[in-house]
KEBABA-901043 format. One record per atom (N, C-alpha, C): residue number from 1; residue in three letters; atom name; x, y, z. Coordinates in nm, 3 decimals. Example, Ala and Ser with C-alpha at 12.3 -4.5 7.8 and 13.67 -1.06 7.14 Angstrom:
# residues 2
  seq  type  atom       xx       yy       zz
    1   ala     N    1.319   -0.569    0.780
    1   ala    CA    1.230   -0.450    0.780
    1   ala     C    1.320   -0.330    0.780
    2   ser     N    1.285   -0.225    0.708
    2   ser    CA    1.367   -0.106    0.714
    2   ser     C    1.290    0.003    0.787
This chain:
# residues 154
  seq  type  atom       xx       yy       zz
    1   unk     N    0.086   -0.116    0.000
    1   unk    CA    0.000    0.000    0.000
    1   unk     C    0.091    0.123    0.000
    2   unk     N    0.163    0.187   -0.120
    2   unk    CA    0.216    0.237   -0.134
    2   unk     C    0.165    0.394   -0.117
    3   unk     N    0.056    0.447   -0.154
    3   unk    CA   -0.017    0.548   -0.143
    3   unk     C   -0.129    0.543   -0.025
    4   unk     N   -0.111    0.610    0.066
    4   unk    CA   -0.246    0.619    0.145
    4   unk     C   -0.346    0.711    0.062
    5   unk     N   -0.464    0.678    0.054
    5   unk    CA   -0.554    0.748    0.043
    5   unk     C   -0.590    0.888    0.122
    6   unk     N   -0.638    0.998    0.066
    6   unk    CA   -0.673    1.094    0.171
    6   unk     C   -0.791    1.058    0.211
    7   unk     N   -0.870    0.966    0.199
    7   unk    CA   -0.968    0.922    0.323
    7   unk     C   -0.909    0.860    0.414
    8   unk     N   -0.783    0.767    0.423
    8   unk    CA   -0.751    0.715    0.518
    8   unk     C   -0.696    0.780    0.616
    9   unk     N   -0.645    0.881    0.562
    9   unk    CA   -0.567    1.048    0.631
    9   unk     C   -0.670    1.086    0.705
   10   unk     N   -0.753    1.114    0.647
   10   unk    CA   -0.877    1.205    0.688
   10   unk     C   -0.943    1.124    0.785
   11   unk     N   -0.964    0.998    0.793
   11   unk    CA   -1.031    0.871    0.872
   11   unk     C   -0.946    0.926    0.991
   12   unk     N   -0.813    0.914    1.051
   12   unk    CA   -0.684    0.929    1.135
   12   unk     C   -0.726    1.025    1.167
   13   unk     N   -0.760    1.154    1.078
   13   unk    CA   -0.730    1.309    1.195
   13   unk     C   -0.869    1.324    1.269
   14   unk     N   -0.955    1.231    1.184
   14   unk    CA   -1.154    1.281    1.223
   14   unk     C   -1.128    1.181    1.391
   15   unk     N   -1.049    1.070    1.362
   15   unk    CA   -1.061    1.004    1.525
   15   unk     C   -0.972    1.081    1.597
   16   unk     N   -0.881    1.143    1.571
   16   unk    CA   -0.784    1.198    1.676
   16   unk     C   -0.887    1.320    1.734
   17   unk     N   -0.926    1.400    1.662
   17   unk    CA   -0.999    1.501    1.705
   17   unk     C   -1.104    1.451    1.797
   18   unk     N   -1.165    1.385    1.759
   18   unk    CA   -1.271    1.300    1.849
   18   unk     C   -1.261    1.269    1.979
   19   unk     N   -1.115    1.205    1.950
   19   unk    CA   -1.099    1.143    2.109
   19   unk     C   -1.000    1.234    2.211
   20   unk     N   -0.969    1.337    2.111
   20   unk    CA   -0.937    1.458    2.220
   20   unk     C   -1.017    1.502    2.248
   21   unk     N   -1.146    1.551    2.206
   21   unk    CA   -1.231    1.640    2.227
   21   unk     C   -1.277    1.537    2.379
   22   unk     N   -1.327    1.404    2.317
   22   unk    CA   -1.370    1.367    2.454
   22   unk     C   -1.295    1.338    2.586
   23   unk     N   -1.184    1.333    2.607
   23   unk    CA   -1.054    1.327    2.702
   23   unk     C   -1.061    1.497    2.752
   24   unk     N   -1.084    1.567    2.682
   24   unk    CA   -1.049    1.728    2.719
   24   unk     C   -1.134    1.799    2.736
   25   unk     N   -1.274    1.729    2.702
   25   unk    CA   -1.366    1.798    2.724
   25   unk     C   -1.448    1.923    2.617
   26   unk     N   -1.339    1.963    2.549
   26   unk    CA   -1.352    2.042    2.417
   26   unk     C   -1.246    2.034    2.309
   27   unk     N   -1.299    2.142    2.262
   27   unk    CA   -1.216    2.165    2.078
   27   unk     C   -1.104    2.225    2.118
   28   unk     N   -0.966    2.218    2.147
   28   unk    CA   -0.860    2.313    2.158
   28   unk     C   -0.890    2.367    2.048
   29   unk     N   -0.847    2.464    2.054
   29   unk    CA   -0.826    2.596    1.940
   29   unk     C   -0.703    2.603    1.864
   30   unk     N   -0.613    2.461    1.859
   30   unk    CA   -0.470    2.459    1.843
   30   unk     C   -0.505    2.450    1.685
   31   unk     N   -0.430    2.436    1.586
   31   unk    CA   -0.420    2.457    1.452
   31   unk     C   -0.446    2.322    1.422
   32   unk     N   -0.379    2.199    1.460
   32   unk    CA   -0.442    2.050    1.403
   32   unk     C   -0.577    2.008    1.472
   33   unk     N   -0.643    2.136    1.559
   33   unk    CA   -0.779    2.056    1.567
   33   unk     C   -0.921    2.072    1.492
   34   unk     N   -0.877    2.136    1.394
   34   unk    CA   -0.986    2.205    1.318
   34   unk     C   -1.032    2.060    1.216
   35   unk     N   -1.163    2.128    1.187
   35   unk    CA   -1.215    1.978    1.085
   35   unk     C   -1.108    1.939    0.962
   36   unk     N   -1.123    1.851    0.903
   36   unk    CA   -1.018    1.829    0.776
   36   unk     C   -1.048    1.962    0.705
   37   unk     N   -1.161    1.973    0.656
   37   unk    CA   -1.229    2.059    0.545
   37   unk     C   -1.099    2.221    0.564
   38   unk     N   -1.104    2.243    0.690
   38   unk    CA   -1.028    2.344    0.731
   38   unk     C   -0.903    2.306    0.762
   39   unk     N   -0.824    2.227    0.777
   39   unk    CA   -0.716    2.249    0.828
   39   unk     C   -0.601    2.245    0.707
   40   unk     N   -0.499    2.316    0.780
   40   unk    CA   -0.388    2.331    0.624
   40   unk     C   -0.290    2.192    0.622
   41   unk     N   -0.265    2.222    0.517
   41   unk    CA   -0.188    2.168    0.365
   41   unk     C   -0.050    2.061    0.496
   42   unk     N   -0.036    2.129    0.597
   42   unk    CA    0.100    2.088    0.659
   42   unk     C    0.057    1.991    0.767
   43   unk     N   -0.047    2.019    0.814
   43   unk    CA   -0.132    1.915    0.922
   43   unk     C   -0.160    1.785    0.822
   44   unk     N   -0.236    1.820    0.658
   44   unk    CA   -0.307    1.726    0.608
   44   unk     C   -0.183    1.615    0.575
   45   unk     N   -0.113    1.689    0.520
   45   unk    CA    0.037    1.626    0.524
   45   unk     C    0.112    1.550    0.598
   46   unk     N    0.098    1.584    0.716
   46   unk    CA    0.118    1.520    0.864
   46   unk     C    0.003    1.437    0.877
   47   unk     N   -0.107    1.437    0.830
   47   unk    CA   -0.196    1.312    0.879
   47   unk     C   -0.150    1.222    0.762
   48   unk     N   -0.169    1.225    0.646
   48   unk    CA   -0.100    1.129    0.542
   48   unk     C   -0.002    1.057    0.550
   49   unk     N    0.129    1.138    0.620
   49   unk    CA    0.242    1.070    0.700
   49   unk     C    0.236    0.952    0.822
   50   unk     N    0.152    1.005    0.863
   50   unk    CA    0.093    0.971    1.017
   50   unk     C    0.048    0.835    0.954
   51   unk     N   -0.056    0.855    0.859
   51   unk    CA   -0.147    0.708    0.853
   51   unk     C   -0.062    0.624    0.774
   52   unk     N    0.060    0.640    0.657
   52   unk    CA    0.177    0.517    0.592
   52   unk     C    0.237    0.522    0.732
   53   unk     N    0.278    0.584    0.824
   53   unk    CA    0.371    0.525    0.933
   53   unk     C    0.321    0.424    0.995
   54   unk     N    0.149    0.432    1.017
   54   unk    CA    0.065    0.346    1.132
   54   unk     C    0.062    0.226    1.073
   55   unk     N    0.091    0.240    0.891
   55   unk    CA    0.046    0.104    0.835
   55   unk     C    0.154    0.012    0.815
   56   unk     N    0.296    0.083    0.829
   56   unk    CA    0.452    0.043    0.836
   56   unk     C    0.446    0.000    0.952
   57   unk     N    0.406    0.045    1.075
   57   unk    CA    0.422    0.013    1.191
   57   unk     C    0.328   -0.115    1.226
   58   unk     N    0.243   -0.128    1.198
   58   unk    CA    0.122   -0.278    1.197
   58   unk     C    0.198   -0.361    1.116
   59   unk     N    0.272   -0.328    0.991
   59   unk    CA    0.310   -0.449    0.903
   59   unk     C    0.442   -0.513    1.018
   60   unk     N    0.500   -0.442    1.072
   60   unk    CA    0.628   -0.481    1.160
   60   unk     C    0.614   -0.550    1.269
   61   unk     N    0.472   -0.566    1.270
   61   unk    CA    0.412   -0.630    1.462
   61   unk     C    0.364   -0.740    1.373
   62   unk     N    0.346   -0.774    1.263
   62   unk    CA    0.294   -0.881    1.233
   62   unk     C    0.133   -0.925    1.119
   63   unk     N    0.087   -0.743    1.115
   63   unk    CA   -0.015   -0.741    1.032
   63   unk     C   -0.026   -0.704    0.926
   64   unk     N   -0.153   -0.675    0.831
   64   unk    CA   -0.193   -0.701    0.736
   64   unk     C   -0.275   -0.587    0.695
   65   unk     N   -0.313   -0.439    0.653
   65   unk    CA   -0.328   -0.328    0.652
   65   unk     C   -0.405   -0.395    0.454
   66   unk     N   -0.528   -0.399    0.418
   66   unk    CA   -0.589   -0.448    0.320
   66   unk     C   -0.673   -0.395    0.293
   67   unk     N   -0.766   -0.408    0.173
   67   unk    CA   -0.897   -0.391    0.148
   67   unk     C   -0.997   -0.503    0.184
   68   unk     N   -1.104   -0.508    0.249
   68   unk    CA   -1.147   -0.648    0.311
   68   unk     C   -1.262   -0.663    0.213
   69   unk     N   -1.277   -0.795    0.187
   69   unk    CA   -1.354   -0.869    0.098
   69   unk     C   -1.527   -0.806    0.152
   70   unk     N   -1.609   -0.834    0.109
   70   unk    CA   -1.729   -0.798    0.128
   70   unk     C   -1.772   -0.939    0.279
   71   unk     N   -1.810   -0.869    0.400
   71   unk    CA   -1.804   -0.977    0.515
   71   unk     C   -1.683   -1.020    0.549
   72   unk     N   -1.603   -0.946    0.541
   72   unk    CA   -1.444   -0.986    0.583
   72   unk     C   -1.433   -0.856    0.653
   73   unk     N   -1.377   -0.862    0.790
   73   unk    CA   -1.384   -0.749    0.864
   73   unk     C   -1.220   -0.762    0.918
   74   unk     N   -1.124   -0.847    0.899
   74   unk    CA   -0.992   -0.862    1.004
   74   unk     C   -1.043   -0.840    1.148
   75   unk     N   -0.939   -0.820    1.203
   75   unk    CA   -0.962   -0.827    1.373
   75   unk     C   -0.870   -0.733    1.439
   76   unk     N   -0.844   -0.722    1.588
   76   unk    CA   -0.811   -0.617    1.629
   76   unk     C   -0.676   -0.640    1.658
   77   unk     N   -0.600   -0.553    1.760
   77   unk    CA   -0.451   -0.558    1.786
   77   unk     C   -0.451   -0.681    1.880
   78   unk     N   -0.408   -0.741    1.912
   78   unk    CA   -0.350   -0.813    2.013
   78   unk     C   -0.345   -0.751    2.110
   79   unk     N   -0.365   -0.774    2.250
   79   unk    CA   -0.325   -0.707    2.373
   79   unk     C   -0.168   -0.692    2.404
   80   unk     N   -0.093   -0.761    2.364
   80   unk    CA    0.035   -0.800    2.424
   80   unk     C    0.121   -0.662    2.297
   81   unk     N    0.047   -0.653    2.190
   81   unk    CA    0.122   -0.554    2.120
   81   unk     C    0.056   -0.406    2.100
   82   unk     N   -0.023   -0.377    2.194
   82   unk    CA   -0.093   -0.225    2.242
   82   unk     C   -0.008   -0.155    2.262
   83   unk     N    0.075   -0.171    2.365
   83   unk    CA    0.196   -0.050    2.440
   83   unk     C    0.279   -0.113    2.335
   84   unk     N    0.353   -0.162    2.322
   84   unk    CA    0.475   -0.160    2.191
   84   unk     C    0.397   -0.076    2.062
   85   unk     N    0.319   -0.068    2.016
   85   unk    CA    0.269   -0.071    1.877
   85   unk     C    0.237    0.117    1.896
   86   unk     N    0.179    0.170    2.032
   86   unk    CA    0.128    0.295    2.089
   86   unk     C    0.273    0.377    2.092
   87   unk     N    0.386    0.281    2.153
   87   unk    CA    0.453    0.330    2.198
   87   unk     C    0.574    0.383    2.024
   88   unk     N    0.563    0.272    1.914
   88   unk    CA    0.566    0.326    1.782
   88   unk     C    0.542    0.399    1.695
   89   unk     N    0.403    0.413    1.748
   89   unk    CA    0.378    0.537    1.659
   89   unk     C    0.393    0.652    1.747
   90   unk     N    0.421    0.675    1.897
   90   unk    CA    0.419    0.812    1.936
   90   unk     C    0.581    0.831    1.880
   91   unk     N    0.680    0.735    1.871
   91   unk    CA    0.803    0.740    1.817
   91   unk     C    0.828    0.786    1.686
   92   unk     N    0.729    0.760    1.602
   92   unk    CA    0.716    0.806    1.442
   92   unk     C    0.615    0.917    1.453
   93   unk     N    0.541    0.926    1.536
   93   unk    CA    0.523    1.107    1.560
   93   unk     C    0.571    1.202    1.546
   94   unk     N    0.676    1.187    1.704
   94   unk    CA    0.817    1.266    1.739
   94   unk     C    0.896    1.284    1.584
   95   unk     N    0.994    1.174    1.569
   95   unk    CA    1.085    1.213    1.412
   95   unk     C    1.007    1.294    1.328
   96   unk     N    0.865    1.285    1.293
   96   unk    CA    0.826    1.339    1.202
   96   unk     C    0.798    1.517    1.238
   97   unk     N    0.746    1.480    1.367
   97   unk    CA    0.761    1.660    1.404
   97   unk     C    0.878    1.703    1.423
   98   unk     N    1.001    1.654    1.457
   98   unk    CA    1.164    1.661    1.449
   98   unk     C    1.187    1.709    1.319
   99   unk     N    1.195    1.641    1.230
   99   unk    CA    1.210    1.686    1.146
   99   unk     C    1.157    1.766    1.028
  100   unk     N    1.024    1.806    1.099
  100   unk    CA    0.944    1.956    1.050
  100   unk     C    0.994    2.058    1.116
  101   unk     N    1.069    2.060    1.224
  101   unk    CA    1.116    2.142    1.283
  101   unk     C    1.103    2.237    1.421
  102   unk     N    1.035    2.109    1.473
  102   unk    CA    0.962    2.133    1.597
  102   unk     C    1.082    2.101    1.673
  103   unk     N    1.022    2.166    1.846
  103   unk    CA    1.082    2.149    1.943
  103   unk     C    1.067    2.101    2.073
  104   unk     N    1.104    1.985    2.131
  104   unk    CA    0.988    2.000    2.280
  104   unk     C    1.013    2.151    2.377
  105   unk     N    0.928    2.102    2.442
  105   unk    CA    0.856    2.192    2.520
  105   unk     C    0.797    2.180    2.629
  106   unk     N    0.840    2.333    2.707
  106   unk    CA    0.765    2.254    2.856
  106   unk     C    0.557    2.305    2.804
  107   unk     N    0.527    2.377    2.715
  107   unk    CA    0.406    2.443    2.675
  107   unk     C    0.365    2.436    2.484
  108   unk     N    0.299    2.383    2.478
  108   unk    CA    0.304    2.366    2.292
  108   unk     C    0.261    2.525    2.268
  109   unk     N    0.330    2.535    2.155
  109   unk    CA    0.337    2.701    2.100
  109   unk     C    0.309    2.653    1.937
  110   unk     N    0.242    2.645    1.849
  110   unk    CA    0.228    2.621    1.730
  110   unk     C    0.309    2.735    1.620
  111   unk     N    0.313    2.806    1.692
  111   unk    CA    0.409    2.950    1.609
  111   unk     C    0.561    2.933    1.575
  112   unk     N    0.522    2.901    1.760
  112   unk    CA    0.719    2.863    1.738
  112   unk     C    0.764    2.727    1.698
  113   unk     N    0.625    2.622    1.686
  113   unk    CA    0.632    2.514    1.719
  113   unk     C    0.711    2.413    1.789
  114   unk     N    0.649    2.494    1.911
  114   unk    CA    0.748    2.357    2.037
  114   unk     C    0.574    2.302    2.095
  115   unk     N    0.642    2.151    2.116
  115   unk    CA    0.508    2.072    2.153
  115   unk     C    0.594    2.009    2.294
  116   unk     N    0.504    1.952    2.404
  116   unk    CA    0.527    1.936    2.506
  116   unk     C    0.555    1.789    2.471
  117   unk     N    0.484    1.687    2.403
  117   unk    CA    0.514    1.569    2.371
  117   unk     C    0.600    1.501    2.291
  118   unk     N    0.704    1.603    2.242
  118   unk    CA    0.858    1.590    2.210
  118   unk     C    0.959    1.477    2.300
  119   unk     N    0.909    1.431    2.337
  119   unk    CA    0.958    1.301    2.466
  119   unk     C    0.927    1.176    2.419
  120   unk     N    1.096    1.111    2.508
  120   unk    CA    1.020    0.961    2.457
  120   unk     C    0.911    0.925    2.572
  121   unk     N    0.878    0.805    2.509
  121   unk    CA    0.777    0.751    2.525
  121   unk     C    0.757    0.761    2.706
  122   unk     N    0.882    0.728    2.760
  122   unk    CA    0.880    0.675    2.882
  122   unk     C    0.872    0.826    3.004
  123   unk     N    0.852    0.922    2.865
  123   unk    CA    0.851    1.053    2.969
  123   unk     C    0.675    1.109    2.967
  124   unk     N    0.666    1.010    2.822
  124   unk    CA    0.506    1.150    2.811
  124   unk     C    0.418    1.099    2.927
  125   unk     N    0.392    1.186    2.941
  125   unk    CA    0.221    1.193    3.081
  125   unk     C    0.118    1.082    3.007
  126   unk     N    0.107    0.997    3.105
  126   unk    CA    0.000    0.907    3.070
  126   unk     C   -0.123    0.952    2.958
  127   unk     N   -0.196    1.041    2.970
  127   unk    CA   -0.324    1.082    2.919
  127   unk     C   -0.271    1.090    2.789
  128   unk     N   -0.152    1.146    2.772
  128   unk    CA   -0.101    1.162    2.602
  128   unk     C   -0.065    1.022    2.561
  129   unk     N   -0.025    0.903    2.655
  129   unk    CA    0.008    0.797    2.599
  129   unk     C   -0.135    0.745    2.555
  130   unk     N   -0.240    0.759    2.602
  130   unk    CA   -0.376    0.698    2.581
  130   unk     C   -0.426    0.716    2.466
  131   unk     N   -0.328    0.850    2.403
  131   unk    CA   -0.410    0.859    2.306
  131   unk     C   -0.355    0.781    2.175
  132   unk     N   -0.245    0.763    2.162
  132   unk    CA   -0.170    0.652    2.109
  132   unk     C   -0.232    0.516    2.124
  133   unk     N   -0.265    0.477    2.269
  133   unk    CA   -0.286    0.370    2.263
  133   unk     C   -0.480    0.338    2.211
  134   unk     N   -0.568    0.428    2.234
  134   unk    CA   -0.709    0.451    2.187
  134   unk     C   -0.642    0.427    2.033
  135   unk     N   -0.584    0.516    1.968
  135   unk    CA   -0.583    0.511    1.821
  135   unk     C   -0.524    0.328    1.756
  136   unk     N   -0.469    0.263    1.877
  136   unk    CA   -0.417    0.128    1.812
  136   unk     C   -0.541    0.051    1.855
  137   unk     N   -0.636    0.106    1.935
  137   unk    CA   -0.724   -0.002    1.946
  137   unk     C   -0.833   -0.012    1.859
  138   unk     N   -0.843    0.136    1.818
  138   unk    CA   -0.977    0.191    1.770
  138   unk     C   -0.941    0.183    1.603
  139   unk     N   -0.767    0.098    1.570
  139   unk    CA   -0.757    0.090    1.402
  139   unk     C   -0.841   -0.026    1.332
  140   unk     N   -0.920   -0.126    1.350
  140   unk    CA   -1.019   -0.198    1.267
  140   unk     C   -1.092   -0.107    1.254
  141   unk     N   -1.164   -0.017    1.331
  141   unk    CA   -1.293    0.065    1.328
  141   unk     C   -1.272    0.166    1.229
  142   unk     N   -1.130    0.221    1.259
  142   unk    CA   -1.095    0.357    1.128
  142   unk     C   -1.054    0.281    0.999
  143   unk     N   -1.019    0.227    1.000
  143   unk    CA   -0.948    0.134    0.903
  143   unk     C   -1.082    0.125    0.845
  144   unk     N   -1.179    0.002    0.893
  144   unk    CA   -1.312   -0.038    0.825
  144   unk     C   -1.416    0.099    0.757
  145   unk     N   -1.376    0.152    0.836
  145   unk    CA   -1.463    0.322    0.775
  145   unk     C   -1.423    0.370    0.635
  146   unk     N   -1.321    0.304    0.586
  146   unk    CA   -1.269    0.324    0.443
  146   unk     C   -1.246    0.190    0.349
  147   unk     N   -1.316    0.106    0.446
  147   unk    CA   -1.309   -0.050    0.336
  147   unk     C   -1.204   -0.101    0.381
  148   unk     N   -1.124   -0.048    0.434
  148   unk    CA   -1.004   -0.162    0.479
  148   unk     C   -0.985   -0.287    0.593
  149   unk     N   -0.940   -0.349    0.620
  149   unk    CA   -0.902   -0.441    0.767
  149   unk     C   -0.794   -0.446    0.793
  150   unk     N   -0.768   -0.505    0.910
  150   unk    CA   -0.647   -0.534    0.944
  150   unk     C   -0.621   -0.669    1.001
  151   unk     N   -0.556   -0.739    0.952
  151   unk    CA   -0.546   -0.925    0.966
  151   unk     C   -0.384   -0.897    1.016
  152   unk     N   -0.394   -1.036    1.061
  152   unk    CA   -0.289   -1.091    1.132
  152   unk     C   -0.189   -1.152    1.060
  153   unk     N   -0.077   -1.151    1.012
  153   unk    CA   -0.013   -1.209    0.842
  153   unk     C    0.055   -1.362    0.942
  154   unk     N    0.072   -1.367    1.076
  154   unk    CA    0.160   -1.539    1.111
  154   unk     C    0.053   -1.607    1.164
């Protein structure tokens, strides 16, 4: 799957927003929380990135990132590969905002772009790890929202 689709992009940023909103209670006003329809060219970019990393990162634990047959749904993560798999993509997060040119931070500043979750894994504050780990649980569901599954390849 050489090309992600921008629905599959768009599938990724519509759950992230979601499940911040419900963890936080509201809409931050930060620049990646705006609907797709609105948000710019460098976020959409970053979600496109975001969703070939998630599907590089599932093929490396052992899965199968597809189009599912009509009644073919794949199945979910494994429990035993949640925190490894959460803890991957907050790692292919980081490099990717690294090398947009971000900075950590003790306060995210989108201007200057320093983000507080510039840390490895073993530093970020739980609630930010959740959200990593919600997005590995909740990938059959986003995945299936665009025809895809996710199977187990051993």
């Amino acid at each position: 799957m050489n090309d992600v689709p921008v629905a599959l992009a768009r599938a990724f940023h519509d759950e992230y927003r979601r499940q911040r909103i419900a963890c936080r209670g509201d809409a931050d006003a930060t620049p990646s929380m705006v609907p797709w329809d609105t948000l710019s060219e460098e976020f959409r970019a970053s979600s496109r990135r975001n969703a070939r990393d998630l599907i590089s990162a599932v093929t490396a634990f052992g899965y199968e990132v597809r189009f599912a047959d009509e009644g073919e749904s794949g199945g979910g993560v494994a429990a035993d590969d949640i925190d490894p798999l959460a803890e991957r993509l907050h790692e292919l997060w980081a490099e990717e905002r690294l090398a947009g040119g971000w900075q950590p931070g003790p306060t995210r500043d989108d201007e200057r772009r320093i983000h507080p979750d510039l840390v490895e894994w073993s530093d970020l504050a739980g609630e930010r790890r959740e959200i990593d780990r919600h997005l590995v649980r909740e990938l059959p569901r986003i995945l299936g929202s665009v025809g895809l599954g996710l199977f187990r390849t051993g």
